[in-house]
C-alpha positions as CSV (number, residue, x, y, z in Angstrom):
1,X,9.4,13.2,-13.3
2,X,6.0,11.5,-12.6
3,X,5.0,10.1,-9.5
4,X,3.2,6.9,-8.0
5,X,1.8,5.4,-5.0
6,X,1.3,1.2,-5.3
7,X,-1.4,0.6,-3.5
8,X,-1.5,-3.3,-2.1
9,X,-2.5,-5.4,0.4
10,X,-4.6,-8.5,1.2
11,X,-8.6,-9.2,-0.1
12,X,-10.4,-6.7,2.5
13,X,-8.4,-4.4,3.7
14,X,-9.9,-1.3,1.8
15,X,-7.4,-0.3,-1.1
16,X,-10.3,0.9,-3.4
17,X,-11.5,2.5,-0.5
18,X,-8.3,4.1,0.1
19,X,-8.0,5.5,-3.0
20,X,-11.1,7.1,-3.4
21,X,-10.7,9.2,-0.3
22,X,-7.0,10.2,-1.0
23,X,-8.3,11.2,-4.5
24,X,-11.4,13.3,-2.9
25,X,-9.1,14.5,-0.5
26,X,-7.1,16.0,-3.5
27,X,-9.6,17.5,-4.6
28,X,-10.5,19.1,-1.8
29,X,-7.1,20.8,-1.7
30,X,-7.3,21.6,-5.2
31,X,-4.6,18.9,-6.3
32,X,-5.1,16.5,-9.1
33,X,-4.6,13.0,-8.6
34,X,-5.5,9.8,-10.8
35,X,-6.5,6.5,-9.9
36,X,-5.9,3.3,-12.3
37,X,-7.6,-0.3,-11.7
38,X,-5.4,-3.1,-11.8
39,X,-7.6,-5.4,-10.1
40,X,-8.9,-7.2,-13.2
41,X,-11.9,-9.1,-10.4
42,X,-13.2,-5.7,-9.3
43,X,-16.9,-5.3,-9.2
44,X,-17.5,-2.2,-7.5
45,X,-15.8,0.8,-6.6
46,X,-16.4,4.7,-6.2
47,X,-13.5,6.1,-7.9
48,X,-13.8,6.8,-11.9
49,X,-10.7,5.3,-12.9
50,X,-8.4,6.9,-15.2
51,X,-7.4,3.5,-17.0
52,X,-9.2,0.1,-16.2
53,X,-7.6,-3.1,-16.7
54,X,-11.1,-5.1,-17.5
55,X,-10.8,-3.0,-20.2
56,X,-8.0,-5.3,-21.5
57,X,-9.1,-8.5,-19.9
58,X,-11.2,-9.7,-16.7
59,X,-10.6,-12.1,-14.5
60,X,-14.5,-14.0,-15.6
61,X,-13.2,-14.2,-19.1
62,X,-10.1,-16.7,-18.0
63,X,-12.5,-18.7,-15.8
64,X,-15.1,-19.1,-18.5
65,X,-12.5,-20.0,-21.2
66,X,-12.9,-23.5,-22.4
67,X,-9.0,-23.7,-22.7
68,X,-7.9,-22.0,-19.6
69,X,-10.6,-22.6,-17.4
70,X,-8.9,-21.1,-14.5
71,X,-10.2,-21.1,-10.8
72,X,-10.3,-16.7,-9.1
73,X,-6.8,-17.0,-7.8
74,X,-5.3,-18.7,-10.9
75,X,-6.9,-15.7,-13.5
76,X,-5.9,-13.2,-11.3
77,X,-2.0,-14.0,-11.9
78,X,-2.7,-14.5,-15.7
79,X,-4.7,-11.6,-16.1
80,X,-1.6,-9.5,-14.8
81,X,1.0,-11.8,-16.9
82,X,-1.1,-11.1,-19.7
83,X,-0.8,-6.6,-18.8
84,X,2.9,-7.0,-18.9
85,X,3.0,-9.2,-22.4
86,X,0.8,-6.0,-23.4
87,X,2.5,-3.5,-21.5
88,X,2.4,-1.0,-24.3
89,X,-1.5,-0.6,-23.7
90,X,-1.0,0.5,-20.1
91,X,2.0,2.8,-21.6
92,X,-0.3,4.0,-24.2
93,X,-3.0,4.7,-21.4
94,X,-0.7,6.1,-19.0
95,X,0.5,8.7,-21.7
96,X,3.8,10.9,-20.6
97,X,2.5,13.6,-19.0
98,X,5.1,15.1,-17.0
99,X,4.0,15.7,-13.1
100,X,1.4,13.0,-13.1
101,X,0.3,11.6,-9.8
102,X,-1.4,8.1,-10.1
103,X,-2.7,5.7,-7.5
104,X,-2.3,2.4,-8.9
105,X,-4.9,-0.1,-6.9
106,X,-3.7,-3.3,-7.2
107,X,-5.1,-6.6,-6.5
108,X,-5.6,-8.5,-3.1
109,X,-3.9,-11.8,-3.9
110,X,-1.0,-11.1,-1.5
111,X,1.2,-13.5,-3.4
112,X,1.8,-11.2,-6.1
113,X,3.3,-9.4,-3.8
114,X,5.5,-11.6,-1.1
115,X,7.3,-14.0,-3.6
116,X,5.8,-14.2,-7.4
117,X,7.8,-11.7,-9.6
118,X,4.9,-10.4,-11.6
119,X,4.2,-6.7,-9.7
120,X,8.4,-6.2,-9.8
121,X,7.8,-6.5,-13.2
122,X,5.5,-4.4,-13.6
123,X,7.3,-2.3,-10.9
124,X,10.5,-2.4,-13.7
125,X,8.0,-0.9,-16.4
126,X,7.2,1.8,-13.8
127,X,10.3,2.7,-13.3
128,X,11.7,2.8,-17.3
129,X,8.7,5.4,-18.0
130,X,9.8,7.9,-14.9
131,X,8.0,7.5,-12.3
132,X,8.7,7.5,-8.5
133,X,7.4,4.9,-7.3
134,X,5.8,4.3,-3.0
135,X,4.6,1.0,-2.4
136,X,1.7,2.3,0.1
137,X,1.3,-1.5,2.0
138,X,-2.5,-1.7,3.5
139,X,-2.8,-3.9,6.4
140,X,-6.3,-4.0,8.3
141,X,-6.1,-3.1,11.6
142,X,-9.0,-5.5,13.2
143,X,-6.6,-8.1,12.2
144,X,-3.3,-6.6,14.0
145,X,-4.8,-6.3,17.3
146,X,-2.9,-9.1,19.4
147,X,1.0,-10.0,19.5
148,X,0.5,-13.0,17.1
149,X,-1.6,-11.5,14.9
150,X,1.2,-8.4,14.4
151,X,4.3,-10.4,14.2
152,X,2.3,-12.0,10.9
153,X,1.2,-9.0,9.7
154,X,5.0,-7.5,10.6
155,X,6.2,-10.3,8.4
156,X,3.8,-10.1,5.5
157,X,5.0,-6.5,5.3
158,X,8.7,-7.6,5.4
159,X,8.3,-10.3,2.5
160,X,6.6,-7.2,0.3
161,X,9.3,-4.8,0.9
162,X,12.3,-7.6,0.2
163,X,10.9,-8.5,-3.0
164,X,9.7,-5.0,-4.3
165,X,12.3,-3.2,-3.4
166,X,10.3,0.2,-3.3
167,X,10.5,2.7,-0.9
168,X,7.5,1.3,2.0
169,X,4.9,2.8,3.5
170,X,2.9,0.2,6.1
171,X,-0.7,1.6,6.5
172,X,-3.2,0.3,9.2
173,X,-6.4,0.9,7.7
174,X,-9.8,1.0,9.0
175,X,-9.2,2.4,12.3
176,X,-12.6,4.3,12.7
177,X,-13.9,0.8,13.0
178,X,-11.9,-0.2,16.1
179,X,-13.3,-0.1,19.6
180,X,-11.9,1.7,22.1
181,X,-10.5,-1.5,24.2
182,X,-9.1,-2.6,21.3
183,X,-7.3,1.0,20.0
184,X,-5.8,1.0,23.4
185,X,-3.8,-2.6,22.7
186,X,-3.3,-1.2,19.7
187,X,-1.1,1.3,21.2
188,X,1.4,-1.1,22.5
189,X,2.3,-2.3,18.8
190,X,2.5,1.3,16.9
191,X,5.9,1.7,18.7
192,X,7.4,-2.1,18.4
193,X,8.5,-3.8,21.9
194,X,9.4,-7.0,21.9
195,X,8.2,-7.8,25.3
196,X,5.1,-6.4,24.9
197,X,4.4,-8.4,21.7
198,X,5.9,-11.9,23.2
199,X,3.7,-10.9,26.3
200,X,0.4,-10.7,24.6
201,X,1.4,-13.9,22.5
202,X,1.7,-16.1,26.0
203,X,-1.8,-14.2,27.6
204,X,-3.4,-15.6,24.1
205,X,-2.9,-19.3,25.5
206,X,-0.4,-20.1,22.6
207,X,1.5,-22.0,24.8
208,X,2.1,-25.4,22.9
209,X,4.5,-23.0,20.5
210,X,5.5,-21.0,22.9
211,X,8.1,-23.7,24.1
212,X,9.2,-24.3,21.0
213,X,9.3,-21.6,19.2
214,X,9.8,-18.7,21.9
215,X,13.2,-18.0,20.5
216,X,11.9,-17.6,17.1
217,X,9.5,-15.1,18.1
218,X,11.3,-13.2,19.9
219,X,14.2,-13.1,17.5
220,X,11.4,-12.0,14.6
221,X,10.7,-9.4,17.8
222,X,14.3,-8.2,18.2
223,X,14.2,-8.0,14.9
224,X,11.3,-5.1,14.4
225,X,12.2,-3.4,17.3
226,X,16.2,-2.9,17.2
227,X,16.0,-1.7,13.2
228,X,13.2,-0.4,12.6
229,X,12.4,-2.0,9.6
230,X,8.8,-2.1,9.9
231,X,6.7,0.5,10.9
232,X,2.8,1.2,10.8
233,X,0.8,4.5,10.4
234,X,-3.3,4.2,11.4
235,X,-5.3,5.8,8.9
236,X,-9.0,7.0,9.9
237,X,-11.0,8.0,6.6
238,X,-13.2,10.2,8.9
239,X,-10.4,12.2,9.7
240,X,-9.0,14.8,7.4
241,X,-5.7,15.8,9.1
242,X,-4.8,12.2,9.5
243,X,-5.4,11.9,5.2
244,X,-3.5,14.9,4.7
245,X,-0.6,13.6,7.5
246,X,-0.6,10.3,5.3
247,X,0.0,11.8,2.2
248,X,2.9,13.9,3.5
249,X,4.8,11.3,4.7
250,X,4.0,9.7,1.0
251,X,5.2,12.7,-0.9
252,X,7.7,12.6,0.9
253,X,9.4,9.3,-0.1
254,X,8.9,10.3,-3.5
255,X,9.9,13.7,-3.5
256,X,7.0,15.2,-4.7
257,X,7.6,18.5,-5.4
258,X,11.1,19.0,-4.6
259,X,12.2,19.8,-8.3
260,X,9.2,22.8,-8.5
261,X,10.1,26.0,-8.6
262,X,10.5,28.1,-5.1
263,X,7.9,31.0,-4.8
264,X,10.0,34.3,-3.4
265,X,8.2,37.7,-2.8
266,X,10.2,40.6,-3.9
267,X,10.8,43.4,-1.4
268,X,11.7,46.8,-2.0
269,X,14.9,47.5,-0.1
270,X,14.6,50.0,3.1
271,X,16.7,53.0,3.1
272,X,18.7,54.0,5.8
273,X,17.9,57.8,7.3
């Protein structure tokens, strides 16, 4: 078995970042863990990725083509379309190399994720070459600070794990960056209420869709809070616990490690007097 975490989320919210300090971390604890680019627009990053997909094609080279003359969003999609047409390079890459543990950081158009079929896909390809598969779902937490604000980013989560179908791990990200007003209304989302999210929506001043749409939003509310589909763990980079407590919870959904072997101390037996 070989294991993998499918790391997503919007433009922003620090996936690279993400996987660079889970992969330091790692080392740190003397585990190995790879990291591949599937971002075919990334410029920069601090990881040294184990495969690259600008080795295969880059996002520039389908906007500078004189026959496809794409626009960013556009040449992102095909430069993924175009991976799974050549799917036996990233096999090839990927090699079969039994216990692997690979971070796959994706790309931020979020549509690849919510309704286009392309990542399931490549999900399916996943999946036929024996990995376990998390979909670790980055959400940044400046943007999930008021009732509104959550119920969207609630929902954007939803829409990924309905048409993934992965086993879903929702991660706030960036919370050394918060203040501490705002960790504090933070707080009252970690642990869906649906009062407390409708409440913060009306002290926003939405109040022309509040009439209208009170119902729906607190159905969508009901909805988080009675099952549970939908749940969010901060992650602070500064903070090494909360890495390693991440990465538990990661393993596991994929059962990482559960088929190795149990180390038993042998004891010599005590005689009776």
């Amino acid at each position: 078995m070989r294991y993998a975490q499918l790391v997503i989320g919007p433009a922003g919210c620090g996936k690279s970042t993400y996987c660079s300090a889970m992969q330091q971390h790692c080392i740190d604890i003397k585990r190995n863990i790879e990291v591949v680019n599937l971002d075919p627009a990334a410029e920069h990053f601090s990881y040294n990725p184990l495969i690259d997909i600008r080795e295969l094609i880059n996002v520039q080279d389908t906007m500078e083509d004189e026959e496809l003359q794409f626009g960013p969003n556009g040449g992102l999609v095909y430069c993924i379309e175009y991976l799974l047409e050549n799917s036996d390079w990233l096999h090839d890459k990927l090699g079969d190399q039994e216990d692997d543990y690979i971070l796959f950081d994706c790309p931020g158009q979020i549509e690849l994720y919510t309704h286009l079929t392309a990542m399931k896909k490549l999900v399916s390809h996943l999946l036929n070459w024996n990995f376990s598969i998390c979909c670790v779902f980055l959400v940044d937490v400046q943007f999930m600070t008021d009732g509104a604000k959550f119920l969207s980013g609630t929902m954007a989560a939803l829409s990924v794990m309905v048409n993934l179908e992965l086993p879903h791990v929702n991660i706030l990200s960036k919370m050394d960056l918060l203040t501490k007003s705002a960790r504090k209304r933070l707080d009252r989302f970690l642990e869906p209420d649906c009062h407390s999210i409708l409440g913060d929506i009306e002290v926003s001043g939405i109040t022309a869709f509040n009439d209208k749409h009170r119902k729906l939003s607190e159905s969508i509310g009901n909805l988080i809070e009675h099952y549970s589909l939908v749940e969010f763990i901060p992650l602070n980079l500064k903070d090494q616990d909360n890495i390693a407590g991440v990465l538990v919870t990661i393993d596991n959904v994929i059962q990482f490690g559960e088929d190795q072997d149990v180390k038993t101390n042998d004891f010599e037996e005590i005689e009776e007097e």
